[in-house]
SENULUM-999263 format. One line per 10 residues: number of its first residue (from 0); their letters; for each residue x, z, y of N, C-alpha, C. Coordinates in steps of 0.2 Angstrom, whole numbers, plus 5000, padded with zeros to 4 digits. Example, Ala and Ser with C-alpha at 12.3 -4.5 7.8 and 13.67 -1.06 7.14 Angstrom:
% SENULUM-999263
0	as	5066:5039:4972:5062:5039:4978:5066:5039:4984 ~ 5064:5035:4989:5068:5036:4995:5064:5039:5000
***
This chain:
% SENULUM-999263
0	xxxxxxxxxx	4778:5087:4902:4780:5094:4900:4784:5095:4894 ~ 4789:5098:4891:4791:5098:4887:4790:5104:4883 ~ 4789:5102:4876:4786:5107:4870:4793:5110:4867 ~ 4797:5111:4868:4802:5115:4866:4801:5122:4863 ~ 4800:5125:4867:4797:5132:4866:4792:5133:4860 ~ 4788:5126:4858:4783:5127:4852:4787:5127:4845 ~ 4782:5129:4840:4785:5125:4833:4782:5120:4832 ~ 4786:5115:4825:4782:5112:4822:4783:5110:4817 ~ 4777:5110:4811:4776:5110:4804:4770:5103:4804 ~ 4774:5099:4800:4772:5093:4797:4772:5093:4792
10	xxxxxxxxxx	4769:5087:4788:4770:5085:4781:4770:5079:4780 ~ 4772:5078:4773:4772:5071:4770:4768:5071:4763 ~ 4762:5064:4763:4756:5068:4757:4757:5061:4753 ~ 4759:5061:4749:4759:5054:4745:4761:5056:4738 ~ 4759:5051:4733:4763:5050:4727:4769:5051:4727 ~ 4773:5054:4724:4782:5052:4723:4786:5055:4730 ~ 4784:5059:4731:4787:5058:4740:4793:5066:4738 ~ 4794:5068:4735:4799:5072:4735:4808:5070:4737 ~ 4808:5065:4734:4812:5062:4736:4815:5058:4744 ~ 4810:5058:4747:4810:5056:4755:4814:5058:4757
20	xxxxxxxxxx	4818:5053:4761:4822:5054:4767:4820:5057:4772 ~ 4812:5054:4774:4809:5056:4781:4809:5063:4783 ~ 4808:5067:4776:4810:5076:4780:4816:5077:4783 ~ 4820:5076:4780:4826:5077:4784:4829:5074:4789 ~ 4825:5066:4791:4826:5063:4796:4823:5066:4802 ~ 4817:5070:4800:4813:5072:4807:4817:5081:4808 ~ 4818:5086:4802:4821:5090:4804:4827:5091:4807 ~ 4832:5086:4806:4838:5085:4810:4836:5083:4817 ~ 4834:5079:4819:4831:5075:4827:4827:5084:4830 ~ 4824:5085:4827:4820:5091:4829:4828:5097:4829
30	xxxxxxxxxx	4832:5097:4825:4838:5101:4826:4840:5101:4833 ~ 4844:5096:4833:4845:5090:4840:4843:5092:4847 ~ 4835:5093:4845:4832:5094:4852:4831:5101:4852 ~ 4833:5104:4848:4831:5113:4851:4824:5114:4849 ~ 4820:5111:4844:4815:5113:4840:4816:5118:4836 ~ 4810:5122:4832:4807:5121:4829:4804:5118:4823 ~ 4806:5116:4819:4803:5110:4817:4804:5110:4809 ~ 4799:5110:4804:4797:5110:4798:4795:5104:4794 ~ 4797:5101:4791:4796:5095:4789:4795:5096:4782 ~ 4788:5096:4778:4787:5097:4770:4785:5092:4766
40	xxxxxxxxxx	4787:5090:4760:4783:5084:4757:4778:5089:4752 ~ 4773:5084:4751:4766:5088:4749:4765:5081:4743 ~ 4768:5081:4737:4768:5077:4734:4764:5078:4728 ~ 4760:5071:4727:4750:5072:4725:4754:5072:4717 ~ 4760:5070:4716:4761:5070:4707:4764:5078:4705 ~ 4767:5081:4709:4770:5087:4709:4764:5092:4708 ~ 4758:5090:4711:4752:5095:4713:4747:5093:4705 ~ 4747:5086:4705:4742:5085:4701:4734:5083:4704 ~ 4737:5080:4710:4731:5077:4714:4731:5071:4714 ~ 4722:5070:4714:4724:5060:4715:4722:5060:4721
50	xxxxxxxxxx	4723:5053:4726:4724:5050:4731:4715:5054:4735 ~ 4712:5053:4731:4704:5056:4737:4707:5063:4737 ~ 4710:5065:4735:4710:5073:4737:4713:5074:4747 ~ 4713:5068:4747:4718:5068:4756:4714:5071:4761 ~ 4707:5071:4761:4704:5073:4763:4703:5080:4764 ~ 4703:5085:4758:4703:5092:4758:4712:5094:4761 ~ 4716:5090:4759:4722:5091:4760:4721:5090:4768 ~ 4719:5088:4770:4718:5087:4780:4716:5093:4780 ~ 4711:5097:4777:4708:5101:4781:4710:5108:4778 ~ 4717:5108:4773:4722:5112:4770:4724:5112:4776
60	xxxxxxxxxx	4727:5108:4777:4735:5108:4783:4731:5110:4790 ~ 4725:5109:4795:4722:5111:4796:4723:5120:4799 ~ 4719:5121:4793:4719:5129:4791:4726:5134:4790 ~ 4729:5129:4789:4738:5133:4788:4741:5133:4793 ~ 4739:5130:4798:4742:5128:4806:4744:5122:4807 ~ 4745:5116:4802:4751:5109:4802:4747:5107:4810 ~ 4756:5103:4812:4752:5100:4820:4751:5093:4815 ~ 4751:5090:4809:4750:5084:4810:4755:5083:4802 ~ 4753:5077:4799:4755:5073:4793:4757:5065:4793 ~ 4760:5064:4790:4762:5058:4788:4760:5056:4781
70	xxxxxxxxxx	4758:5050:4780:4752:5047:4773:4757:5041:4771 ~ 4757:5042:4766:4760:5035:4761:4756:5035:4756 ~ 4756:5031:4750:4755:5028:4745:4753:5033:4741 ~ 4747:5034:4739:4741:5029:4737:4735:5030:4744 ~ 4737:5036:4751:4730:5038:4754:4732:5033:4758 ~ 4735:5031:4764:4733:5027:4768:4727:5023:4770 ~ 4723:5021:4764:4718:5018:4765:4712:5024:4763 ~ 4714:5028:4760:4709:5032:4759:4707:5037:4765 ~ 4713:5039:4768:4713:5043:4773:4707:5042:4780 ~ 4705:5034:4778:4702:5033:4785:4695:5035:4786
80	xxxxxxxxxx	4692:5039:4781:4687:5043:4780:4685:5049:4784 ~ 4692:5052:4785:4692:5058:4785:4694:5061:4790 ~ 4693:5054:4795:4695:5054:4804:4692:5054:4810 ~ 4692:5058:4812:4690:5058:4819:4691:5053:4825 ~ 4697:5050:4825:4699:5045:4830:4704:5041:4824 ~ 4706:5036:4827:4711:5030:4824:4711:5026:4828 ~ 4718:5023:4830:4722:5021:4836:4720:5014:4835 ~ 4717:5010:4839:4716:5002:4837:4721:4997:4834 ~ 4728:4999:4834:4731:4997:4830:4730:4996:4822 ~ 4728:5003:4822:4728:5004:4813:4720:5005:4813
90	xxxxxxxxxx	4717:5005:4815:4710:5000:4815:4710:4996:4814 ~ 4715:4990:4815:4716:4985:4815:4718:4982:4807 ~ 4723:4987:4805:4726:4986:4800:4722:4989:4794 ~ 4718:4992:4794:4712:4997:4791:4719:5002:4786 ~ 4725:5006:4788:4728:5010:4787:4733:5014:4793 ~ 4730:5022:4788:4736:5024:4793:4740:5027:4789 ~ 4747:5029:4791:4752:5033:4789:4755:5040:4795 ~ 4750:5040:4799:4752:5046:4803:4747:5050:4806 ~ 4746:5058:4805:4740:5059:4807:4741:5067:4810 ~ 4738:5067:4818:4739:5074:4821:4733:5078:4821
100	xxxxxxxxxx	4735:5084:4821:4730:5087:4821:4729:5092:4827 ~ 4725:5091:4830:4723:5095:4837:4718:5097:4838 ~ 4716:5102:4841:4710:5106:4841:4704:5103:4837 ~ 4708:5105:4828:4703:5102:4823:4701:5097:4821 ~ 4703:5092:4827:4701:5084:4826:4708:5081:4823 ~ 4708:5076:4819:4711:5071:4814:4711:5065:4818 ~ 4720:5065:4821:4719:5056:4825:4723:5053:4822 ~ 4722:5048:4819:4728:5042:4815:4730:5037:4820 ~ 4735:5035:4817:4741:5030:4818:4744:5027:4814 ~ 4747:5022:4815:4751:5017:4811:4757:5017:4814
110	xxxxxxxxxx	4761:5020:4810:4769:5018:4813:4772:5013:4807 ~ 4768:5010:4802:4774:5006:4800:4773:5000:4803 ~ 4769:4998:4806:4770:4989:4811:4773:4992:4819 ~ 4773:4997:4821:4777:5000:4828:4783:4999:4824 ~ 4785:5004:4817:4793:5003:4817:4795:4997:4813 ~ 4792:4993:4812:4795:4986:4810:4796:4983:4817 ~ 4790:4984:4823:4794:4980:4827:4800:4982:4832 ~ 4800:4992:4832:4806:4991:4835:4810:4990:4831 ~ 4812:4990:4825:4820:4987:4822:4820:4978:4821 ~ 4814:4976:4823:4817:4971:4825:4821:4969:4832
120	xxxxxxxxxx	4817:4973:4836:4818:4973:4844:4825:4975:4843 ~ 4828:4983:4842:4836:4983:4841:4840:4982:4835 ~ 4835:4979:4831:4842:4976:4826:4844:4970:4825 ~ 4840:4965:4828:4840:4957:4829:4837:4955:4838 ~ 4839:4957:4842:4838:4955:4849:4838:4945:4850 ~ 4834:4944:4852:4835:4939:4855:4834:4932:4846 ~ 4830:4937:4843:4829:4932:4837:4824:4925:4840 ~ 4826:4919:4837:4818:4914:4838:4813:4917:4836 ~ 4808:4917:4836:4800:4919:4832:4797:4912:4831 ~ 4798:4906:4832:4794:4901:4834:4790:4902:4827
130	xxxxxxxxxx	4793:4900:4823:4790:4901:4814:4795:4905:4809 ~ 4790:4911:4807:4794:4914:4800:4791:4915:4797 ~ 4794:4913:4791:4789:4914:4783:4791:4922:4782 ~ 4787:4924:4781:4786:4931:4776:4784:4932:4770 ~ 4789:4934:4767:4785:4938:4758:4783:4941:4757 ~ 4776:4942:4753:4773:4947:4754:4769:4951:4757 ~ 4760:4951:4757:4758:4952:4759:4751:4958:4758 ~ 4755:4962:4754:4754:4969:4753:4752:4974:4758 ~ 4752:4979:4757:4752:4985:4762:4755:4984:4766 ~ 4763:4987:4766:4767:4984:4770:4769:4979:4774
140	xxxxxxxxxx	4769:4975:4769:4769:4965:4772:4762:4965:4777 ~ 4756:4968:4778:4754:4968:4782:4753:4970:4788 ~ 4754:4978:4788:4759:4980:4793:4764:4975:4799 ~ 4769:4973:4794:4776:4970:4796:4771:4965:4801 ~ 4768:4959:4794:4764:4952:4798:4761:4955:4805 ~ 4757:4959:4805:4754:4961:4812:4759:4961:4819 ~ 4765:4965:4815:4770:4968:4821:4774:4960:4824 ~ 4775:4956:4820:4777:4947:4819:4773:4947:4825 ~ 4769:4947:4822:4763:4941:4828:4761:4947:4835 ~ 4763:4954:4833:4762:4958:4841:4769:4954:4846
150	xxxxxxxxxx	4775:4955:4841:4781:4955:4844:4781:4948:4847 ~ 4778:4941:4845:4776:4935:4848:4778:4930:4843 ~ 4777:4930:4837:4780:4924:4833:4774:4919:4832 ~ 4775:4913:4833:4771:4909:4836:4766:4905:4830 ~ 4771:4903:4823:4769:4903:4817:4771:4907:4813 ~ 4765:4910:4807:4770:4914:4804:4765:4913:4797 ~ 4772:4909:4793:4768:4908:4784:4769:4914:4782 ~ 4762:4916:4777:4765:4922:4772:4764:4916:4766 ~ 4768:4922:4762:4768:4917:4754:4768:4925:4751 ~ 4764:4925:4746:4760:4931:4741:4759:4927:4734
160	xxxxxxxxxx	4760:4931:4728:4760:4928:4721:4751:4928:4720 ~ 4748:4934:4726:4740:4934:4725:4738:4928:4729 ~ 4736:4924:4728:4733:4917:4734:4726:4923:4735 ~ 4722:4924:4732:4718:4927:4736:4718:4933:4741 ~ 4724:4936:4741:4725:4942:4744:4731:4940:4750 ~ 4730:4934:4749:4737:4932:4755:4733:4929:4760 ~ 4725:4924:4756:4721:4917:4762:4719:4924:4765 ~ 4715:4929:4762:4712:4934:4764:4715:4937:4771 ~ 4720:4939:4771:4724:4943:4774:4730:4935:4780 ~ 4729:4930:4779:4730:4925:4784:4726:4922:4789
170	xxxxxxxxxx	4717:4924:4787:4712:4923:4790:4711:4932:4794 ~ 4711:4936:4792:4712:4941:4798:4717:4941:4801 ~ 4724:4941:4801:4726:4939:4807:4724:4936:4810 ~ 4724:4929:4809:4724:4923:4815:4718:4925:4818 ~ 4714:4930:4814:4707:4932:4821:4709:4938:4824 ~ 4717:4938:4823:4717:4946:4828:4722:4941:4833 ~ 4724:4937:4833:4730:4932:4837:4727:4925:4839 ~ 4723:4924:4841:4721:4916:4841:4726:4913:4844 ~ 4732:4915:4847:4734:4910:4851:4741:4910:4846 ~ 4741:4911:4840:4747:4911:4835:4743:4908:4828
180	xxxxxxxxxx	4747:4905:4823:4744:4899:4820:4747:4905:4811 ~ 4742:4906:4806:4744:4909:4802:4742:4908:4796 ~ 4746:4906:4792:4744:4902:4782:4746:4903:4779 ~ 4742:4903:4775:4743:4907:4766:4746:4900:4764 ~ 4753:4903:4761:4756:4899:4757:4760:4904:4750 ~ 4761:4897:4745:4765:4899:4739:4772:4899:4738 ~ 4774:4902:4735:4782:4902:4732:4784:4894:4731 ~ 4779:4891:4729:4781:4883:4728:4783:4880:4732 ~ 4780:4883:4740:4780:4878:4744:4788:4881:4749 ~ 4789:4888:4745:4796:4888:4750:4801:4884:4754
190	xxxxxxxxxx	4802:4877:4748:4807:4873:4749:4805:4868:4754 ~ 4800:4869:4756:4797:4865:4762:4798:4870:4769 ~ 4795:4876:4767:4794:4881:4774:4800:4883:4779 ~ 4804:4884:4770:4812:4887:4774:4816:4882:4780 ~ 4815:4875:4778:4820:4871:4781:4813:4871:4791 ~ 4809:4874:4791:4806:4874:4796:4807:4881:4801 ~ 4808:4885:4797:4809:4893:4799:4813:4894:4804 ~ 4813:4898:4808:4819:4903:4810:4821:4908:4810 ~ 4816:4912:4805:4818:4918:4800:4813:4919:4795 ~ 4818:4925:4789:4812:4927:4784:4814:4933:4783
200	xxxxxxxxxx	4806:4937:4781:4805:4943:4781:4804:4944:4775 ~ 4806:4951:4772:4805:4951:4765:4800:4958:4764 ~ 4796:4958:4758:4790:4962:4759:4787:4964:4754 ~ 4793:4962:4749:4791:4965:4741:4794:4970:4738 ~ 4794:4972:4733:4798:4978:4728:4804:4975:4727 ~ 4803:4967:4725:4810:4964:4723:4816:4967:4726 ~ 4820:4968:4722:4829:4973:4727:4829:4979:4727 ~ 4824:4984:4727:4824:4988:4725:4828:4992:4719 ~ 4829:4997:4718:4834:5000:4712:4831:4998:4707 ~ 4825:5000:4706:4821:4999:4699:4819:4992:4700
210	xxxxxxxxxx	4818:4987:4705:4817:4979:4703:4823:4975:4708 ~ 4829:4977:4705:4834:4971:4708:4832:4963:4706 ~ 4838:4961:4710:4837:4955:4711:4833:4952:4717 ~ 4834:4944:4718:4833:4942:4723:4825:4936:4726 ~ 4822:4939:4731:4814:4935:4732:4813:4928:4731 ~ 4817:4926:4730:4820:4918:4734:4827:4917:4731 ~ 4823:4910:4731:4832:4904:4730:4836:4903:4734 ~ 4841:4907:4736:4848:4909:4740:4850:4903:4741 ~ 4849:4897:4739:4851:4889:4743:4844:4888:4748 ~ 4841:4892:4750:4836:4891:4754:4836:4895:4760
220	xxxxxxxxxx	4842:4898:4760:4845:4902:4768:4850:4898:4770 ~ 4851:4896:4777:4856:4892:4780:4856:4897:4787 ~ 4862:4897:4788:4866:4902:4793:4863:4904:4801 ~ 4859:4896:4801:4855:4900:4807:4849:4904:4807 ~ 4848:4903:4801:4841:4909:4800:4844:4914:4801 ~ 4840:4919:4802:4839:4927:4803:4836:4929:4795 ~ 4837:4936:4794:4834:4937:4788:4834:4947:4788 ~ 4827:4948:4785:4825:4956:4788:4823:4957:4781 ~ 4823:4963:4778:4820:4967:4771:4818:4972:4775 ~ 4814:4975:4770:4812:4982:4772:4813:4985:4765
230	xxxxxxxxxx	4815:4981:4762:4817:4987:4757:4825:4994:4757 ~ 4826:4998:4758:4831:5001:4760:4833:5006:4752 ~ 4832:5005:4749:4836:5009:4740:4836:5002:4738 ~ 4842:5001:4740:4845:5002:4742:4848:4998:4748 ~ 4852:5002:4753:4850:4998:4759:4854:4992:4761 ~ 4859:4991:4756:4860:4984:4753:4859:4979:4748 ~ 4852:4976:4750:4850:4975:4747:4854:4967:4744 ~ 4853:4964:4739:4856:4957:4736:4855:4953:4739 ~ 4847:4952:4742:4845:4950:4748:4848:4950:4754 ~ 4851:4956:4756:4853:4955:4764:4862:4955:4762
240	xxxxxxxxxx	4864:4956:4757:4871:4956:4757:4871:4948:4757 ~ 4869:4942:4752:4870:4936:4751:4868:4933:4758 ~ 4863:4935:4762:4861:4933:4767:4867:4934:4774 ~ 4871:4939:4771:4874:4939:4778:4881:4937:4776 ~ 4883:4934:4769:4890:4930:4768:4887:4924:4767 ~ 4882:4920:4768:4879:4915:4772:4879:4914:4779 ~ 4881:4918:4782:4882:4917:4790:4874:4919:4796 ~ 4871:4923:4790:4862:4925:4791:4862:4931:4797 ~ 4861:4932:4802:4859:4937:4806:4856:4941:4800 ~ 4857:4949:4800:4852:4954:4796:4849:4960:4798
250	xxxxxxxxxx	4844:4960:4797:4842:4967:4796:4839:4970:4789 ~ 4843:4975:4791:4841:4980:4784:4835:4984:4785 ~ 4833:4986:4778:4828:4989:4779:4826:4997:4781 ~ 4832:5000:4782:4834:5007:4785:4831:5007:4792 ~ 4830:5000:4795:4830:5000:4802:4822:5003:4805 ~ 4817:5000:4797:4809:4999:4800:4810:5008:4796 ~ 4813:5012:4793:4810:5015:4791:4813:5022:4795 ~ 4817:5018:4800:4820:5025:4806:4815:5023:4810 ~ 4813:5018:4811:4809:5016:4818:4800:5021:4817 ~ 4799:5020:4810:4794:5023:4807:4794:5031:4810
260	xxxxxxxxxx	4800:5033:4806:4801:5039:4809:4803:5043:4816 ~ 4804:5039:4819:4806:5041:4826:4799:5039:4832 ~ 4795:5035:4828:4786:5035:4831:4783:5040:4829 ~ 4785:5043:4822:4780:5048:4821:4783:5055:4824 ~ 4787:5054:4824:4792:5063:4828:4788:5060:4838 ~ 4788:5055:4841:4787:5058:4847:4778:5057:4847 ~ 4775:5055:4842:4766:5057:4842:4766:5063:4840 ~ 4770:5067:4836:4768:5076:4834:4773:5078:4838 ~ 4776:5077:4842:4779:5082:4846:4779:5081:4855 ~ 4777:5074:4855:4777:5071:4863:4783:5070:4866
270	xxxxxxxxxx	4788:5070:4862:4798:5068:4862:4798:5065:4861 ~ 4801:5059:4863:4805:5054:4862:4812:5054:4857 ~ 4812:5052:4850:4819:5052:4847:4824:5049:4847 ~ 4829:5050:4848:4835:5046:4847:4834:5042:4842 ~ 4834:5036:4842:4834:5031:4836:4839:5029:4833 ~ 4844:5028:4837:4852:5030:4836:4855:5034:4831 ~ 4852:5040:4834:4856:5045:4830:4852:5047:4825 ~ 4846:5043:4824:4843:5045:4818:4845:5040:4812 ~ 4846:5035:4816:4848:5030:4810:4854:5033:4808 ~ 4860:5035:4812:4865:5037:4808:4866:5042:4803
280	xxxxxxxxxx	4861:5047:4806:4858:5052:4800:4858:5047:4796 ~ 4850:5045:4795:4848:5039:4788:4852:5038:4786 ~ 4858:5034:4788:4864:5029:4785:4869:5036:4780 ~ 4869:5043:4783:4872:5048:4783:4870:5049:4773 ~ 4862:5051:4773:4860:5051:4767:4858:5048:4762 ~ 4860:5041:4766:4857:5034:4761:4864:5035:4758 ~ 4870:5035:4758:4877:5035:4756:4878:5040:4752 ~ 4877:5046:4755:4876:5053:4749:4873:5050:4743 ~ 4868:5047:4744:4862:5048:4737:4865:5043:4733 ~ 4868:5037:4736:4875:5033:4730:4881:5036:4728
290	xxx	4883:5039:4732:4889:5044:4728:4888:5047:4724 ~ 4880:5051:4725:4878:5054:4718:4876:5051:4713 ~ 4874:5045:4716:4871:5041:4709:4875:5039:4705
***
């Protein structure tokens, strides 16, 4: 049945979030389809709120009518307290970044390991998965790792500057995949891993505006690897440009963060988004915001 005739009023509840692309990723696509459609960032620095406050903020949004929120950085882990249902995926993950609100009840989701996998699906079709090293194994990076080993990557090395936060998070996986092989490894040991791989996935701040520069030693990509970042400020990153004038299949990181949003527009609306034409948007105001810079 199609929700057209409704509105809908979402949020975005994180640290820093004024600047997000995602409002106007979803408000445009909601344009598109003949919506209604309100997209707000609810930013805990602008307010003066720290991360536990997620919780009254739910039952704020709640009370104002929101159909549902989107969670970044610092609540994701926090958020999981203050929920009624949480999808076995981000159970799995112990984070969520998407949250509906329906007859008062609070249901979570994870759309950043859904949209890491479909930009991989349509931005590298047909990639090997046998073994890929991934960096980084943070929030994000474990999201991604999960969506690796959903999508079918048979081994999959992380390598983390934290050994303990990387063996930690290589022995949970391999107990949510037993039939895929997964190990904490070092930066030292990339000059062994890479010549084994058949792609790398990148999962740190390195490349970004504020931390340029590159995760790795760029003599350590040869042309038939694949090579993916999620970093998208910028959406070329030094990583993915060197990677693809080495003859590297790429994905940018624009791709997981349209995939992200076009997960969360059809769980609060029951739409399916064009991911197409969302990406184009994306790319629309990734470019703007360098012109002005």
């Amino acid at each position: 049945m199609s929700n057209r005739a409704e509105s809908f009023l979402v949020g975005l509840v994180g640290d820093g979030v004024m600047p997000s692309l995602t409002p106007h990723m979803h408000e445009r696509e909601g344009d598109v389809q003949g919506l209604r459609y309100l997209y707000r960032p609810i930013d805990l620095l602008e307010l003066g709120l720290p991360g536990a406050s997620v919780g009254e903020l739910l039952q704020s949004a709640h009370r104002l009518g929101f159909n549902g929120l989107n969670i970044t950085h610092p609540c994701k882990q926090l958020v999981l307290d203050h929920l009624d249902e949480i999808s076995p995926d981000a159970r799995r993950l112990g984070a969520v970044n998407t949250v509906t609100i329906r007859d008062g009840r609070f249901i979570g989701h994870n759309t950043d390991f859904s949209g890491f996998a479909a930009a991989l699906a349509s931005g590298l079709p047909g990639a090997k998965l046998d073994r890929v090293v991934q960096l980084g194994a943070g929030g994000a990076g474990s999201a991604v790792a999960y969506a690796l080993l959903t999508a079918g990557v048979r081994h999959l090395d992380l390598v983390d500057t934290d050994a303990a936060r990387c063996a930690a998070r290589a022995a949970e996986l391999a107990g949510f995949f037993p039939d895929s092989t997964v190990t904490a490894r070092t930066t030292a040991e990339l000059p062994q891993l890479m010549p084994l791989a058949n792609g790398l996935v990148h999962c740190t701040p390195v490349g970004m505006a504020a931390h340029p520069g590159v995760p790795l030693d760029l003599s350590l990509l040869e042309s038939r690897h694949w090579v993916a970042d999620i970093v998208y400020r910028p959406i070329e990153t030094e990583l993915v440009r060197e990677a693809r004038t080495r003859g590297c299949e790429v994905l940018d990181g624009g791709r997981m963060a349209v995939g992200q949003a076009a997960d969360a527009f059809r769980i609060f609306t029951g739409l399916e988004a064009d991911a197409d034409r969302m990406r184009s948007h994306f790319l629309e105001l990734v470019a703007a915001e360098e012109v002005a810079a």
